[in-house]
N, C-alpha and C positions, 0 to 999 in steps of 0.2 A: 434457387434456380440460377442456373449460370448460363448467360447470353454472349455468343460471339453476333461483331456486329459488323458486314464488310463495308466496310465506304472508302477502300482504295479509286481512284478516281482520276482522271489523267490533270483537273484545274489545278494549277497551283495556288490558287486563291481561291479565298471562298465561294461555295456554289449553294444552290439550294440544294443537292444532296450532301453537302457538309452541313448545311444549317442542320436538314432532317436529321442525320447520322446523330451530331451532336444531341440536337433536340430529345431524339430514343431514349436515347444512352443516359440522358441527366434525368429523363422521364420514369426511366427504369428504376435506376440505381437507388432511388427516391420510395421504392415502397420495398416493404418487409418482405415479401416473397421473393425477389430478387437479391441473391446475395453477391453477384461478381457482374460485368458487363465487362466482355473483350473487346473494344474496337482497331479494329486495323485498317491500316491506313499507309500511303505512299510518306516516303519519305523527305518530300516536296511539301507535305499536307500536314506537317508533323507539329510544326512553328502553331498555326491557327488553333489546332486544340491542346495543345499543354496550354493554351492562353485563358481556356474558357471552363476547365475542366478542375474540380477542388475537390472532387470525391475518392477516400482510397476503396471504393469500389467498383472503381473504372481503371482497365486495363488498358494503356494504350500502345499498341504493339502496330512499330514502323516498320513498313517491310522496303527494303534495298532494294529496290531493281530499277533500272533506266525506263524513265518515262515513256514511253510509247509504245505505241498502240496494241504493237504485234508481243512484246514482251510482257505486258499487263496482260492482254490475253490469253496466252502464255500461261503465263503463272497462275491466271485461275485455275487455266484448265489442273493443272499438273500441280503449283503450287501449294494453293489455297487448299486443298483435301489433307496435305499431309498436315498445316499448321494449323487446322481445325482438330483431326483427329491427336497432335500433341497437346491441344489445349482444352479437350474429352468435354465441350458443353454439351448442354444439355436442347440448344437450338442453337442452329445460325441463322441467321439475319440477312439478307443480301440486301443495301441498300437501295438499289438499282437494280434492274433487269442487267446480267453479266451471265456468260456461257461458264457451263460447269458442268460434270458430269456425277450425276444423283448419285449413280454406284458408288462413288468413293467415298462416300458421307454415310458414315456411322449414325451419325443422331438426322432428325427432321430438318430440314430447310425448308423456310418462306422467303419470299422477296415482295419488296416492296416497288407497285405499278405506279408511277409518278403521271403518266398520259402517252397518247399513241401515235408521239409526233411523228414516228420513223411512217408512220402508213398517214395521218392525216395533216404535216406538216414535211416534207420529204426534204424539203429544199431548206432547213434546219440546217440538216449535216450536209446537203451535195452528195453528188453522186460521184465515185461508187459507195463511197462510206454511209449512205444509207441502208445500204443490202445490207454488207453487215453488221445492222444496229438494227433492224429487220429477224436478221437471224437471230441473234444474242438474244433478241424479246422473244421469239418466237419459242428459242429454246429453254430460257427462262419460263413459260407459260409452261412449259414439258413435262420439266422435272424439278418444280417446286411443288410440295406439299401443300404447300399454302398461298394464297396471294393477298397483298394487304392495299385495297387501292386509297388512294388519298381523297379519293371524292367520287359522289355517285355519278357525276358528267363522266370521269375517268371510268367507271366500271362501266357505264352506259356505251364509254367507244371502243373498251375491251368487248365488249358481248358484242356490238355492234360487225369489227374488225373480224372477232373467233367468236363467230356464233356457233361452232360444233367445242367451243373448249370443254375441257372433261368435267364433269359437272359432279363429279366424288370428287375433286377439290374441292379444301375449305376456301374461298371466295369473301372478302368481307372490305368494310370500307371502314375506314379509322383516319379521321384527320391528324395534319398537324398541331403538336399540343407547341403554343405560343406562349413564355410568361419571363418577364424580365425584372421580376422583383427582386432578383438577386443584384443587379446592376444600377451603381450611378452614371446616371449621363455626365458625358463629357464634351464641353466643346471642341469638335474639330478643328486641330492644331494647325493643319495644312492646305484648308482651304478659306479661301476669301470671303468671310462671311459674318457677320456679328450678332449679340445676342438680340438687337433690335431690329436686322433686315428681316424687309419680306421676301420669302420666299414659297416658289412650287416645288416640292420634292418627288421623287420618280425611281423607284429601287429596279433595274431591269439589266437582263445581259445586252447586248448591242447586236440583237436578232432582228429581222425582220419583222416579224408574227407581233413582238413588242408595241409595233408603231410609234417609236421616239422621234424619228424624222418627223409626225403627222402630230406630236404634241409641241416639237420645237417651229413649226411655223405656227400653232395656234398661240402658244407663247409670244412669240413676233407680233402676229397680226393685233394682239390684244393690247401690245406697249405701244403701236402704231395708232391703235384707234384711239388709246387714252383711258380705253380699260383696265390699264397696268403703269404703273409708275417707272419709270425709266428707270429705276435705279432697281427694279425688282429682278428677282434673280431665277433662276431656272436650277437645281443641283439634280442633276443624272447621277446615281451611283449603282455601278454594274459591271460585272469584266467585260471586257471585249471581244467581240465576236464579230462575223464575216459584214456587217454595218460599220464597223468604228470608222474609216475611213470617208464613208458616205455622211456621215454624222457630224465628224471635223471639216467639210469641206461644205458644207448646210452650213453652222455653225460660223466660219468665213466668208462665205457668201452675202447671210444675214448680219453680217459684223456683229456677232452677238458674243465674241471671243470673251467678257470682261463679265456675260450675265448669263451665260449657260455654261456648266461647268459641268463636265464629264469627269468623275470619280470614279477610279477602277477596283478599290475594298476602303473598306473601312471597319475598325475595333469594332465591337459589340454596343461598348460605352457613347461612342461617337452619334453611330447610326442611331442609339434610342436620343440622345439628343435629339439632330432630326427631324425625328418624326414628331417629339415634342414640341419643338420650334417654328415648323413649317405653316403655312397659311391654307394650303391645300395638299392632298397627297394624289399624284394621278396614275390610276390606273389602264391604259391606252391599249392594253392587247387584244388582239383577236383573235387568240386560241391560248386558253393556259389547263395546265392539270390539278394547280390548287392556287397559286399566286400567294406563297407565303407572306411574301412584304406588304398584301393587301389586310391579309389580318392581322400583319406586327400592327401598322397604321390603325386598323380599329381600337388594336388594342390600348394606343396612344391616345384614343379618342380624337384623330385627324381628321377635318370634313377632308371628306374623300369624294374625287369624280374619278368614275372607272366606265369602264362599255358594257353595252349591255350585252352580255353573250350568259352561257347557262351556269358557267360556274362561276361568276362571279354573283348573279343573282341566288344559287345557292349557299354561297358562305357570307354573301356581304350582307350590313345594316340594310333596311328598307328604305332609312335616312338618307344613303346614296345617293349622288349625283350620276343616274346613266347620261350616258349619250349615244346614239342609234350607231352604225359603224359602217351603216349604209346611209346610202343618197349624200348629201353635203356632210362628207364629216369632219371636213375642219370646221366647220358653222356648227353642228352639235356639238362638238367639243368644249370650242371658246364657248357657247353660251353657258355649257355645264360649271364652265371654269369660273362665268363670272357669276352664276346664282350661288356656286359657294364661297366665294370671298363674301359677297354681300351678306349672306346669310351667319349669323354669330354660329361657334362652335356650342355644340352640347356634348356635357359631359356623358359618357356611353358605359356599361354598365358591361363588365367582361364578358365574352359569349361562352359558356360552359362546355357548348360541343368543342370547344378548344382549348380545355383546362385543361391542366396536370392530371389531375385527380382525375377526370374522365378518360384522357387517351389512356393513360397507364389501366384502366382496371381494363379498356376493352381487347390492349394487346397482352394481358394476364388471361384473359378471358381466350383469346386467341391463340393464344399458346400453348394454353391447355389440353385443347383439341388435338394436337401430339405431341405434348410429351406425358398425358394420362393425369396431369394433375390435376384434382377436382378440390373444390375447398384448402384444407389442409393435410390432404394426404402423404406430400412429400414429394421430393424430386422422383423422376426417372431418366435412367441413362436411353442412350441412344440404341443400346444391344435391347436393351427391355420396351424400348419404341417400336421395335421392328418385330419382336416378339407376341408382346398384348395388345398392341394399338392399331395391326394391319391382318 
């Protein structure tokens, strides 16, 4: 079976839809019914996966076009059909909700529903660039074959959002598959930090929804009170986004310049460091769609304090440290923060709903559903999708 996979994408550095794209893609390539994986990708985004990528049965095909908005756009619409149809898989993948138009697709299209910030976080993108991110999901729900959501909170605020969605779509929920046994950690070369300090680690973009402002004074108030050693550190690593600015001047404010350190990417090798290294890992959001860095961190077996909202109680340990994100939440916070320093680490035991071995057979499983593959019956092309399948 031959997978195209799109994760063109406007970041220049890594996002979680590059981690996910990447994630698929090595996820795929990885079992026997899978004989090729196209991923395509901007040409900005190009650097990040030749970095991570050792398999030759991954394609990775950079596409040329000037960053922005209107020209990405663009190019789905018009582009993307004809370089799909030159590369005759047998599915595409659409990493993200992106506009595209069904007709032009020879073989099945699914896309992947990451959460429904455009309708229950709006102020994400600002306005007007919501509406259009509005539509693109809208239109995505349309004329995808399939939908893949990343967790049952997410498909709970898809039904929720389009309660009339077409219900002869295939509809299914498949996490992110998480494993870094391929990688040595490495210590971070460029940030201030040794194999002995203590540190809170915090993997987030510089959004609002994140709440990093609301962990950088519990941070404060905790070195204040003498629940934290002065010399303990705070590492934020996330791009930046419409907070950075508010975050560096917090940051100034609380002269905390020398112990909270804002990191905009980091290697793969780096980041499992990390999370290996760190004393706590915090999770502070109040709205996320899967919260990948919250299960890399299980996977590292980090005590972890994260909020209590529905998806993190779905994918996280029950060992978790919540804290309410109502009434005092800087005072839940810090106390979350100090029951898991005090409390020893236990070793955690991998969770399977986010192994290899499980994502892959349940998007083998899912893909089957159009392109007729059952057992070992053999590929089918796209003309024979549209043929026997419909």
């Amino acid at each position: 079976m031959h997978i195209v996979i799109v994760a063109l994408h406007r970041a220049s550095k890594p996002t979680g839809i590059c981690r996910h794209a990447a994630n698929l893609a090595q996820c795929l390539v990885d079992t026997q019914k899978v004989t090729k994986v196209s991923l395509i990708v901007g040409v900005w985004q190009q650097h990040y996966f030749e970095q991570i990528f050792h398999s030759h049965k991954i394609q990775l095909i950079s596409v040329d076009i000037k960053n922005s908005s209107l020209i990405r756009n663009f190019w789905f619409l018009i582009g993307l059909p004809k370089l799909v149809k030159l590369l005759s898989p047998d599915i595409a993948h659409m990493a993200f909700p992106l506009p595209f138009i069904r007709r032009l697709f020879s073989c099945p299209v699914v896309s992947t529903i990451h959460d429904l910030y455009p309708y229950e976080k709006p102020e994400v993108f600002g306005y007007p660039q919501v509406l259009f991110n509005r539509l693109f999901l809208r239109q995505s729900l349309k004329n995808s074959d399939g939908l893949a959501c990343v967790s049952e909170s997410t498909l709970n605020s898809l039904i929720r959002y389009f309660p009339n969605i077409n219900l002869s779509q295939e509809i299914t929920v498949i996490y992110n598959y998480v494993n870094f046994s391929h990688i040595i950690p490495k210590q971070p070369s460029d940030i201030k930090i040794s194999n002995n300090d203590f540190f809170l680690l915090c993997v987030a973009q510089h959004r609002k929804h994140k709440n990093i402002d609301l962990l950088i004074e519990a941070f404060y108030s905790l070195i204040k009170d003498g629940y934290l050693l002065e010399l303990s550190k705070l590492i934020i690593v996330g791009n930046t986004g419409p907070e950075t600015e508010k975050l560096y001047n917090q940051i100034d404010n609380l002269c905390l310049q020398e112990q909270v350190l804002l990191i905009n990417s980091l290697k793969d090798e780096e980041l499992c460091w990390l999370y290996k290294k760190c004393a706590v890992f915090v999770a502070p959001s109040s709205q996320e769609g899967f919260c990948l860095p919250l299960v890399e961190a299980l996977y590292f077996s980090c005590q972890v304090v994260c909020s209590d909202i529905p998806i993190f109680r779905e994918i996280a340990s029950p060992d978790c440290y919540y804290f309410d994100i109502n009434g005092d939440t800087l005072n839940n916070l810090s106390q979350a923060i100090i029951y898991a320093v005090e409390k020893p680490v236990e070793k955690n035991t991998h969770d399977l709903r986010f192994s290899q071995f499980t994502v892959a057979g349940q998007y083998l499983e899912f893909y089957s559903k159009f392109t007729c593959l059952a057992g070992d019956r053999g590929q089918v092309t796209g003309d024979r999708f549209k043929s026997s399948c419909r």
